[in-house]
N, C-alpha and C positions, 0 to 999 in steps of 0.2 A: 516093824518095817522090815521089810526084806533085807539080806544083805546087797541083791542086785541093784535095789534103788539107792540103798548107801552108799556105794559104788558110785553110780550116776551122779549124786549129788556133788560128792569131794571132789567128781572129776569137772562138774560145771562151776565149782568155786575156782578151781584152780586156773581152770580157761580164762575168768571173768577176772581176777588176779594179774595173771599173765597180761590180758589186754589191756585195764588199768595201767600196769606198769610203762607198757609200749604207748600207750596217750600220753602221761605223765615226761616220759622220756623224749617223747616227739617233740611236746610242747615247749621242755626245756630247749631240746635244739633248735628248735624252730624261733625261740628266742635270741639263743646264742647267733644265730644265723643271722637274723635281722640286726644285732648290735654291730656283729661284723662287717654286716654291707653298708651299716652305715658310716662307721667308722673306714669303710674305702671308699664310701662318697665323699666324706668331709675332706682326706686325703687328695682324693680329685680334683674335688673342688679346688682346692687348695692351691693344686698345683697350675691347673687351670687357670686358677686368676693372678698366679706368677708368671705363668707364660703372658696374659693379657697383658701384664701391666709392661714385660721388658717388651713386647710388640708396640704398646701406648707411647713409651719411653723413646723408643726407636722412632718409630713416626712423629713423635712430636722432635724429637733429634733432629727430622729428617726434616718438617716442617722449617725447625726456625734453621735448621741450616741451609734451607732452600730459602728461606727470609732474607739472614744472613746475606747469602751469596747475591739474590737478587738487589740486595738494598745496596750492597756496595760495588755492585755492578753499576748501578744508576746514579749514587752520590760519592762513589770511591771508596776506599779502607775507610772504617771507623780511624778516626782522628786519638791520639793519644788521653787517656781519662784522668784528668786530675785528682789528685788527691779527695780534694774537698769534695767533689762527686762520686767518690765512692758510699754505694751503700750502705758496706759495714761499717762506716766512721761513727762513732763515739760523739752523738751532735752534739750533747749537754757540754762535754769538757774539749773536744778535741777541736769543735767548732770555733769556740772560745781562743783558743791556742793558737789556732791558724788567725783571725782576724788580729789579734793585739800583737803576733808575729810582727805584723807587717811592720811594726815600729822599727825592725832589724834588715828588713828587706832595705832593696836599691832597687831604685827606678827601674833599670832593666830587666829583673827579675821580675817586678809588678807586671812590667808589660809583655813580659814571657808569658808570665801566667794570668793575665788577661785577653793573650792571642790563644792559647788554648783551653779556654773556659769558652771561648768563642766558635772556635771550632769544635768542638765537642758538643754545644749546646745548638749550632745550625746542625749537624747530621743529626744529632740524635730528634731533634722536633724534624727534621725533612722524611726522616725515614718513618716515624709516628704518624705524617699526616698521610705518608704514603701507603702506610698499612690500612690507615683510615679510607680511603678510597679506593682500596685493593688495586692499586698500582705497582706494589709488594703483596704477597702473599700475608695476610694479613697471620699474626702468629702472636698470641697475647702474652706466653711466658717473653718474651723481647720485648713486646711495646708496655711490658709492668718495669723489664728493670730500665728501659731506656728513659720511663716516667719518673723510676725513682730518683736518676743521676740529676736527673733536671729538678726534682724535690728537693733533693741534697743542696743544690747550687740556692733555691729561694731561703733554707733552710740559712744558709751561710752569709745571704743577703741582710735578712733579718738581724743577724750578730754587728753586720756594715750598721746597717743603718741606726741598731739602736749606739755603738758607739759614737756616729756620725754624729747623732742627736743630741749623746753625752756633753761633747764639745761645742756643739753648734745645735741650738733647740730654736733661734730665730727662724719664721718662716720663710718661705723665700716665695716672693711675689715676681710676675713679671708683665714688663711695660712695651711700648713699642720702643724703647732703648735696650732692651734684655731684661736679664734677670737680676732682683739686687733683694738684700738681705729688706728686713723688715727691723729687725733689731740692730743694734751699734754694738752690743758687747759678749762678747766670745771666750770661753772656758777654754782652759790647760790641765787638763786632768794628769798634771807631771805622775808617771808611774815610776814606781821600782825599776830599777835595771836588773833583768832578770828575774824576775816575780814570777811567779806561775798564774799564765793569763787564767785560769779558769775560776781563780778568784774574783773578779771583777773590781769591784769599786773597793774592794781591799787593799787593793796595791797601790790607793792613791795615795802619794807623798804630801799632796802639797795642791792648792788649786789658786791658778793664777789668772786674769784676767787681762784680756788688750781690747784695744777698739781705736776707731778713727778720733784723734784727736788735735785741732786743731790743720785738718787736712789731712792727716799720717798717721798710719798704723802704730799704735806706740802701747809697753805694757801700762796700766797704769793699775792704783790700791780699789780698795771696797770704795772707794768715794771718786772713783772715776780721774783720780788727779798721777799724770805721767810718773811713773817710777822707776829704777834700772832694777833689772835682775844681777844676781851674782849670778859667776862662769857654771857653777851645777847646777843652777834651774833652768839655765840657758839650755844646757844639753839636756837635760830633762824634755825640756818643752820644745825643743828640735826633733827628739822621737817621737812625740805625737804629732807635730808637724811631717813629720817621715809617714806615719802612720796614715795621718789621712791625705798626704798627697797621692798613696800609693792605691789607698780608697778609691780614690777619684778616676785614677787608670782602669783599676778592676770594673768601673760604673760606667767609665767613659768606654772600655772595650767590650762590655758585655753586648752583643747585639738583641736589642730592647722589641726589634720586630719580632722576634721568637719568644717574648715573654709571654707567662703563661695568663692567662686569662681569670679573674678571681671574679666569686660573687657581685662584688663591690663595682664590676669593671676591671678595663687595662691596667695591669701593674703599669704601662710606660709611665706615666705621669709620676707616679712614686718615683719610680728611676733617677727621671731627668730632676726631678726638685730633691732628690738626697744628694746626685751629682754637684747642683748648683750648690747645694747647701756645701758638702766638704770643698768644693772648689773657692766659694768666696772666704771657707776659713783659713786655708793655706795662704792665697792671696793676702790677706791682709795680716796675714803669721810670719809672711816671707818680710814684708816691711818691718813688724814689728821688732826680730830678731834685730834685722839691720838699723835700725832706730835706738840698739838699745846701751844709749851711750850719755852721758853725764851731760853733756852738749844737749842733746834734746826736752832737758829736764826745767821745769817753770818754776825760779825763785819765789820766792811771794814774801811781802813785808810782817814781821813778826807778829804777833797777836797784839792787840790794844790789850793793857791790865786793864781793871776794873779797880772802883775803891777800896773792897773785901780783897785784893790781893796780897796791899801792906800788910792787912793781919792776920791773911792764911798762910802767906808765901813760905813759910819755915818749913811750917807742919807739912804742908802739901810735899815740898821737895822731900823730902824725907821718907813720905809714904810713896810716891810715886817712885822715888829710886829704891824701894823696897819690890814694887811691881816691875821697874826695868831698871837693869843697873847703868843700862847706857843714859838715864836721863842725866842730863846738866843745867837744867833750870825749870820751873814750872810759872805760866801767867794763870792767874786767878783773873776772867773778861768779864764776871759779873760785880754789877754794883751794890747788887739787893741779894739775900737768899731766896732759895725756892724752899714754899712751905710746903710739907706732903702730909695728908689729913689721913684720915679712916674715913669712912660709908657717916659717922658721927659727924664729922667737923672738927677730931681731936686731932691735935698735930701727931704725928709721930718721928720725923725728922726733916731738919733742913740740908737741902742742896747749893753748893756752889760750882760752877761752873769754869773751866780753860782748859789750857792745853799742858800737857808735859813737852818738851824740847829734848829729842831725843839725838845721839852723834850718833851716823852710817857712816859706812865708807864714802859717802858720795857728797855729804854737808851734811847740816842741821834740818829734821824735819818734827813738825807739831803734830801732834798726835791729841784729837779730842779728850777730855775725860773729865770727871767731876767729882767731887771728895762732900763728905757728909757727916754733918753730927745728930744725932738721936735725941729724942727728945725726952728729959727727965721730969718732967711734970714740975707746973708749977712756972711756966716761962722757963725752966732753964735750959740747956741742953748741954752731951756731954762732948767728948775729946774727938775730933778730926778724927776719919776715918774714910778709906777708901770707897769708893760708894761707884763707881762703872765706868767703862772705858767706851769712847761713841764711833761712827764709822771714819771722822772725818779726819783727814790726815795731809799732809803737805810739805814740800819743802820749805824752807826758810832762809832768807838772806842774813 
């Protein structure tokens, strides 16, 4: 080969070299270029949709403050927000805390804060329905939290009524003379002074019972027979009487034509029968207290012995001042024992039946109860033994 064409050749490899390298080189920029542009679109983008959203922000500003303005143009300032209507409150515990509160509250305070749960809850449903019919500018971030303060208040309701319930679970019917209980007898869930309401049915000290008896509200035991309270359960049972009188304000000043409307139907009717409900229990709470006096109290003639008295009566006192030390005597009222068999027919002990005689402050009262021997096989049985104490209870002359 000539040297001329060898020549030729190295100098076309080098061309074809060279050009390779400038494709090579293009393409890489040409890459780099495209990541770049992209990366100042996303940038853009970026910024773009932070500009939207404070524009969004702004306008919807602008929206509910033109809401705002109009709505309390047409129905005045928004009214003061109570506590319990706020939406960050804490329902499970805080809600707790405000209802069993009320035990501490005073009448006027109820009715303070029954006049503005009142007002708070007519603007807030006037300006809702108003947005509703675009009478207001209608503006959804407002008409969610105005829905929520009003959730809050059903939320709070709920805490009313199941304590209401707690005390008073009788239904309440109504005639063409009003409304009146369906039941005669009424719980006192005496609480702690001071407990931390969101314990609930923890805090109960003590449960005492009143009803209409003989005409008049009076407390009386498990067997429905009149009894006095000592001065600490008295006050006890005056804060739940506090508590649901003040119930009754918060029910009687909520205005019920702005309640919310559920599945079921009108909440009113719930309303007004939880109202009646705590109102007939203060009512006959308020005699009861004033009733609760040694004077109102129904002697009753001592228990009859029974023949098996003569020859339990040692044993029984004995064992019975062992179960109460205040007893002072015990009547044995039956004349036969009670046999108690098995699923067989074998005996396994007998029962006798009276009363222990117990000293209160207030006189001698009979207290059910009945003492029992086992049975040792063979006809026998063995030694006196405590055996139940029953509901019935009384005073005594």
């Amino acid at each position: 080969m000539s040297m001329k064409k060898i020549n030729l050749i190295k100098t076309a490899v080098a061309v074809a070299l060279l050009f390779a390298v400038n494709i090579d080189a293009n393409a890489q920029f040409g890459g780099l270029k495209g990541l770049a542009n992209k990366a100042k679109k996303a940038v853009t983008d970026k910024a773009e949709e932070k500009i939207n959203n404070k524009v969004k922000e702004k306008t919807n500003d602008v929206v509910s403050a033109s809401a705002q303005k109009v709505a309390e143009a047409k129905f005045g300032a928004a009214p003061e927000l109570p506590q319990l209507m706020n939406k960050n409150i804490t329902k499970n515990s805080e809600m707790k805390e405000l209802v069993y509160g009320l035990r501490f509250k005073t009448v006027e305070e109820a009715k303070a804060l029954a006049a503005k749960l009142s007002a708070r809850a007519k603007w807030n449903r006037s300006v809702i329905k108003a947005m509703q019919s675009e009478i207001v500018p209608k503006d959804y971030s407002l008409m969610d939290e105005l829905e929520g303060q009003l959730e809050n208040w059903d939320y709070f309701y709920g805490e009313l009524m199941q304590m209401i319930t707690l005390h008073n679970s009788n239904d309440m019917k109504k005639d063409e003379k009003g409304w009146y209980s369906t039941g005669n007898s009424f719980m006192i869930a005496c609480m702690k002074n001071g407990g931390a309401a969101d314990k609930g049915l923890e805090n109960i000290k003590m449960t005492v019972l009143f009803m209409r008896v003989n005409g008049k509200g009076q407390f009386v035991d498990s067997g429905s027979q009149p009894k006095v309270l000592e001065d600490d359960v008295v006050e006890a049972a005056k804060r739940d009487y506090n508590m649901l009188l003040n119930a009754a304000w918060l029910l009687e000043g909520y205005p019920i034509e702005y309640c919310r409307e559920t599945e079921n139907g009108s909440m009113k009717d719930s309303y007004e029968k939880d109202y009646q409900r705590a109102l007939a229990y203060v009512l006959l709470m308020n005699e009861a207290i004033a009733n609760n006096s040694v004077d109102n109290l129904v002697f009753k003639p001592m228990p009859q012995a029974g023949s098996l008295n003569a020859q339990l009566n040692a044993a029984a006192l004995k064992i019975a001042k062992q179960q109460d030390n205040s007893t002072v005597s015990v009547v044995i009222t039956r004349s036969a024992w009670d046999v108690k068999k098995n699923p067989l027919g074998v005996p396994i002990c007998r029962v006798a039946y009276g009363y222990r005689i117990v000293q209160t402050k207030h006189g001698k009262r009979a207290v059910s109860c009945s003492w029992a021997q086992d049975h040792q096989g063979g006809g026998k049985y063995g030694a006196l033994r405590h055996y139940g104490v029953g509901t019935e209870s009384y005073y005594v002359k």
